[in-house]
VORO-278907 format. One line per 4 residues: their letters; for each residue x, y, z of C-alpha. Coordinates in steps of 0.2 Angstrom, whole numbers. Example, Ala and Ser with C-alpha at 12.3 -4.5 7.8 and 13.67 -1.06 7.14 Angstrom:
BEGIN
AS = 62,-22,39 ~ 68,-5,36 $
This chain:
BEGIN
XXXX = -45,-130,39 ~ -63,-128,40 ~ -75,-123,27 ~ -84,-107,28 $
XXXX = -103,-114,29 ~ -99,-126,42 ~ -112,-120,55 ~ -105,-115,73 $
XXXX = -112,-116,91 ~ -120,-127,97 ~ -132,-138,86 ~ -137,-133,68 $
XXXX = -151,-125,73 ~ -144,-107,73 ~ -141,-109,54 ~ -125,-97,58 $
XXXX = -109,-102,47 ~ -90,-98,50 ~ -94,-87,34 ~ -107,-76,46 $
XXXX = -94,-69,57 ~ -82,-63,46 ~ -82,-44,49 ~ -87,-35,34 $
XXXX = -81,-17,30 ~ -62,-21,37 ~ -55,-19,18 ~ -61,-1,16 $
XXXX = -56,1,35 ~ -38,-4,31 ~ -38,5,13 ~ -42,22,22 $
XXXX = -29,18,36 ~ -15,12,21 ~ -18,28,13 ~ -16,39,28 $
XXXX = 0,31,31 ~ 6,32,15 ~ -1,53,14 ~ 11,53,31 $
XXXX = 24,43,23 ~ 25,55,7 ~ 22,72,15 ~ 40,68,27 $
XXXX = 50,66,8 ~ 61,80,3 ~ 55,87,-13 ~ 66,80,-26 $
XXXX = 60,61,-17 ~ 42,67,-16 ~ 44,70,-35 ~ 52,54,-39 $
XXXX = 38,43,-28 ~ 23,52,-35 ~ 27,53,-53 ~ 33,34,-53 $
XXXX = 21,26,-44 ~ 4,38,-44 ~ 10,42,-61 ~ 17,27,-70 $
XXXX = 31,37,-76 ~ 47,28,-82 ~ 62,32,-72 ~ 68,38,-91 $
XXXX = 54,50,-92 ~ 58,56,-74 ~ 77,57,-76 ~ 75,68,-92 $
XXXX = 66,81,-83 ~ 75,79,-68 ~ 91,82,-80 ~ 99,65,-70 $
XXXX = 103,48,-76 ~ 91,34,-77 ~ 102,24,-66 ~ 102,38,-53 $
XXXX = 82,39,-53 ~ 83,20,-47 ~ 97,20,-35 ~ 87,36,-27 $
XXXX = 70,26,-28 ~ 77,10,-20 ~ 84,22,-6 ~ 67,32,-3 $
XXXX = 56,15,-3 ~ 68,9,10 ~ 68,23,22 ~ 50,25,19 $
XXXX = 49,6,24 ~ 57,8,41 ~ 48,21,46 ~ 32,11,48 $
């Protein structure tokens, strides 16, 4: 383990530390690369699963609130969202 300002190369002259060479910018890199998989991911659903994903999780509905309209149980909503999460997972 080393700590982020110990300076690297050779000598302290540079005034370069480990902190210095961590690529910047990589977060928004992979947060624009996370949400064109996820669009990819979503877009492949069948309607009733799109619905179900979006609402719950781009939404913050209740699986309830999404089983009322959906005139389904509550129980249902889960066991479908457990299913679609984990064929969404082995897709990537």
């Amino acid at each position: 383990m080393e700590s982020l300002y110990k300076s690297i190369g050779k000598g302290d002259e540079s005034g370069i530390c480990l902190m210095d060479r961590i690529e910047e910018g990589t977060d928004r890199e992979e947060a624009l690369l996370n949400r064109m998989v996820l669009k990819e991911l979503i877009s492949s659903l069948g309607e009733k699963e799109r619905e179900i994903i979006v609402r719950r999780y781009f939404y913050n509905q209740t699986q309830s609130t999404i089983a009322a309209d959906l005139n389904i149980s509550q129980v249902q909503v889960s066991r479908l969202e457990k299913k679609i999460l984990k064929q969404m997972r082995e897709k990537l």
